[in-house]
C-alpha positions as CSV (number, residue, x, y, z in Angstrom):
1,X,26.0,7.8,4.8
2,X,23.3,10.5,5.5
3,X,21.8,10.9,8.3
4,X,18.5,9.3,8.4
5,X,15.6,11.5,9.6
6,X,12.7,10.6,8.0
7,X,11.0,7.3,7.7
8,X,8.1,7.0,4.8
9,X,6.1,3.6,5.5
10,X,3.8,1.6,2.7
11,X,0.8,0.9,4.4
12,X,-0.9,-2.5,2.4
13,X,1.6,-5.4,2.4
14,X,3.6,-3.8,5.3
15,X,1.5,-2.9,8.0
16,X,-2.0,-4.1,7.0
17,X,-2.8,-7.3,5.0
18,X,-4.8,-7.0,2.2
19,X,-6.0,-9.8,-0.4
20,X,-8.8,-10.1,-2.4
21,X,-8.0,-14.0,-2.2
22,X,-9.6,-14.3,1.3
23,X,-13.0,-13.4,-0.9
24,X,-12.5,-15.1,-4.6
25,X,-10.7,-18.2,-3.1
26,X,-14.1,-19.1,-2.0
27,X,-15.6,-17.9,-4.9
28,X,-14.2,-20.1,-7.4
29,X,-15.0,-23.4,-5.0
30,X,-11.0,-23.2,-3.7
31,X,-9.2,-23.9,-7.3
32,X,-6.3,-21.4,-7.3
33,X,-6.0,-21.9,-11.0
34,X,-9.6,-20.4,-11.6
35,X,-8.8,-17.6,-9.7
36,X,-5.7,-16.8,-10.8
37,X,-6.8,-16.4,-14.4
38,X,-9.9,-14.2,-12.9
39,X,-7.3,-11.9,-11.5
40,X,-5.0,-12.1,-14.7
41,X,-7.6,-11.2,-17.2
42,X,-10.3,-9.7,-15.3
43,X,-10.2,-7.8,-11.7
44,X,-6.2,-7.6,-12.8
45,X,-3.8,-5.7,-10.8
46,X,-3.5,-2.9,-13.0
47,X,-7.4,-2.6,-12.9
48,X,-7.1,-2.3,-9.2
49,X,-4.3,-0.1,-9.3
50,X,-6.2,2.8,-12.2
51,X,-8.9,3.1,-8.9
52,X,-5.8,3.7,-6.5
53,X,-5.1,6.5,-8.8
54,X,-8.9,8.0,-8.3
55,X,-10.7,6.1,-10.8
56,X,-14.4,5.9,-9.4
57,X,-14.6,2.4,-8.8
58,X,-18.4,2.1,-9.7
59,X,-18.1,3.3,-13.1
60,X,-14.7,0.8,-13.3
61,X,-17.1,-1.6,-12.4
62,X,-19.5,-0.9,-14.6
63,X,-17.0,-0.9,-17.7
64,X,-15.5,-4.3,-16.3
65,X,-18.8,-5.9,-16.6
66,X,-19.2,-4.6,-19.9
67,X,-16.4,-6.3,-21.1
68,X,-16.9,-9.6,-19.5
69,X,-20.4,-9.6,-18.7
70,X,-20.5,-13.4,-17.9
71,X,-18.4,-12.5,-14.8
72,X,-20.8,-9.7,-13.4
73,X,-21.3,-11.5,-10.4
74,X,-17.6,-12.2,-9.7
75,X,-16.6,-8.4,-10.5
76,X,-19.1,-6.8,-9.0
77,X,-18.0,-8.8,-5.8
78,X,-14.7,-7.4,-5.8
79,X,-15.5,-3.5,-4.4
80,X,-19.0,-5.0,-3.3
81,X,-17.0,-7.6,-1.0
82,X,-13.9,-5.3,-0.5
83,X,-13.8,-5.0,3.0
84,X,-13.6,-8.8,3.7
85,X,-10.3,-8.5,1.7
86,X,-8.8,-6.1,4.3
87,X,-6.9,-8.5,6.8
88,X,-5.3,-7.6,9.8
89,X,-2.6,-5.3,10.9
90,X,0.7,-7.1,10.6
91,X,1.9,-6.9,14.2
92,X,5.2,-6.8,13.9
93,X,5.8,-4.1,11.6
94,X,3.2,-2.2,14.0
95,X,5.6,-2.7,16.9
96,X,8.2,-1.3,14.7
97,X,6.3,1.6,13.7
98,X,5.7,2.5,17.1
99,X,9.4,2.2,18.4
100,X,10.2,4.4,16.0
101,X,7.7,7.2,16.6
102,X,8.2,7.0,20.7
103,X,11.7,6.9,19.8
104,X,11.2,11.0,18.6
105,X,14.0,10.5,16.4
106,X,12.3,10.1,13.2
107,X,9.5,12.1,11.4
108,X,7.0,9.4,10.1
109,X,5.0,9.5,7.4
110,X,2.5,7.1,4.9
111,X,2.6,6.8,0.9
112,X,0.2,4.2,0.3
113,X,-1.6,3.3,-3.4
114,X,-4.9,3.3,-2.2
115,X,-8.6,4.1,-3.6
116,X,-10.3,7.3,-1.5
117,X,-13.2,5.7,-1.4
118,X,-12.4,2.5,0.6
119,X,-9.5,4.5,2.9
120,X,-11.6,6.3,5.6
121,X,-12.4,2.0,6.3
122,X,-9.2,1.3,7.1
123,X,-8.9,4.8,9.3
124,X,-11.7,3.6,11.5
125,X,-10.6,0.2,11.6
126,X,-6.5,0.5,12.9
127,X,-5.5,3.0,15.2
128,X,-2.1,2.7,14.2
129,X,-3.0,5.0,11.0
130,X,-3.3,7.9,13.0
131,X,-0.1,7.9,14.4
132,X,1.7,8.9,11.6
133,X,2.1,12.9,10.9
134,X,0.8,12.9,7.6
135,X,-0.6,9.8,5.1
136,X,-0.8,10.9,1.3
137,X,-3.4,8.4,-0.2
138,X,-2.7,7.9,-3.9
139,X,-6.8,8.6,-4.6
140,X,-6.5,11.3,-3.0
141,X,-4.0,12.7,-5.2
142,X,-5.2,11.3,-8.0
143,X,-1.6,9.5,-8.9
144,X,0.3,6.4,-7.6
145,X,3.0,4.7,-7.0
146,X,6.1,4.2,-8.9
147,X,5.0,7.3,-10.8
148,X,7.7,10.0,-10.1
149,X,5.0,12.8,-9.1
150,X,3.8,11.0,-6.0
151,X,7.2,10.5,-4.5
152,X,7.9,14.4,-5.4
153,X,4.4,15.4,-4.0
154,X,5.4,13.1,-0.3
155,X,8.8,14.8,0.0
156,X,7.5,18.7,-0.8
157,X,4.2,18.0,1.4
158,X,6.2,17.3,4.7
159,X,9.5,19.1,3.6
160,X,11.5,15.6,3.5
161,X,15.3,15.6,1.8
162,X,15.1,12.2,-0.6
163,X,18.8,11.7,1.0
164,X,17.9,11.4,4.7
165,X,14.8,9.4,4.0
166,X,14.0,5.4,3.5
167,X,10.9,4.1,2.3
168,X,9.7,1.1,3.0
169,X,7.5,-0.9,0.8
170,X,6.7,-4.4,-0.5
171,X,6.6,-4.0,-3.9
172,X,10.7,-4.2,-5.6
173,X,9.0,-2.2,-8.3
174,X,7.9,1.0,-6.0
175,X,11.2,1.1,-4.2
176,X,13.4,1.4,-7.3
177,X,11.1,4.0,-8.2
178,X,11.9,5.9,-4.9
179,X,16.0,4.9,-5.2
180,X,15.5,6.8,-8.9
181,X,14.1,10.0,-7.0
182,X,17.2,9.6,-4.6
183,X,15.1,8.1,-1.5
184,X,16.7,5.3,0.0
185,X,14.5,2.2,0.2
186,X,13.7,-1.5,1.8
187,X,12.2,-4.1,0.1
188,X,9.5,-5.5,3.0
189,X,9.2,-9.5,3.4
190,X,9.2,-9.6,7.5
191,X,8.9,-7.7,10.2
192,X,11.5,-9.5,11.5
193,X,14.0,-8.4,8.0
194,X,12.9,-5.1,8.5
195,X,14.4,-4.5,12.0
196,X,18.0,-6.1,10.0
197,X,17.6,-3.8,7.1
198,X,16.5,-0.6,9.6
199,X,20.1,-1.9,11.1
200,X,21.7,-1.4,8.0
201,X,20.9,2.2,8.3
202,X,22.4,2.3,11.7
203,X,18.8,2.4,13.0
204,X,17.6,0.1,16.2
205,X,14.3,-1.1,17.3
């Protein structure tokens, strides 16, 4: 096994919960079923994930509504109510974070898919963010995640060898993507996993 040297975290999902049901559960009057087709056919994933890219999200707003405008109210909440998606930091995976980084071992670095416009919240809001010796924000950059020129981009930008790196990210999809690129990955579910996969790598927090 290589030796690990580099750790590249995921920020939403690992570190920070975010969910846009913490706004539209109460917008549809708590039926999950209402909502879920609202997010299936309307403020969809992919949607969301085109302004991670760069997208402006006013003008993707704009064209939403256009579509569907008997949900302008709804769509227009979803950027317009965006912060009260943004959750808290997810403790444990903080704690982790911050072992590794006093540990000195490890350089440790951000890839999160993540809109430009609504970043510079989260900066202000948890400390933790500013720990890390670099974050590349997918707005910023104007490509995402699982898209091959992101990964490339993270490992150039901060001189990383794919090899003797493991990202860590919620999404199966996004880590396979890395795996590809020759990055070793772990699928986050826990805090608590995390420390047993970081194991794996014959890592200890």
């Amino acid at each position: 096994m290589n030796k690990i040297d580099t750790i590249i975290f995921d920020l939403g999902g690992v570190l920070i919960d975010w969910n846009p049901e913490y706004v539209f559960l109460d917008v549809f009057d708590g039926d999950r079923k209402k909502m879920q087709w609202f997010f299936d056919n309307i403020c969809t994933h992919d949607w969301n994930e085109n302004q991670d890219a760069g997208y402006p999200m006013a003008k993707a707003t704009e064209e939403r509504i256009t579509m569907f405008p008997e949900y302008e109210k709804e769509i227009r909440m979803f950027y317009g109510r965006w912060v009260e998606m943004l959750g808290d930091a997810i403790a444990g995976t903080v704690a982790v974070l911050k072992e590794l980084i006093h540990s000195k071992k490890y350089k440790v670095v951000a890839l999160t898919n993540w809109s430009a416009e609504t970043f510079p919240i989260a900066l202000e809001r948890f400390e933790f963010l500013h720990w890390f010796e670099g974050i590349i924000v997918s707005g910023e950059e104007k490509t995402r995640k699982p898209f091959d020129e992101i990964y490339n981009l993270t490992l150039n930008r901060f001189n990383i060898k794919a090899e003797n790196s493991i990202f860590i990210d919620d999404n199966l999809r996004n880590i396979e993507a890395a795996n590809n690129l020759g990055i070793n990955g772990i699928r986050f579910t826990s805090p608590e996993r995390l420390k047993e996969d970081l194991i794996g790598f014959n890592i200890h927090i």
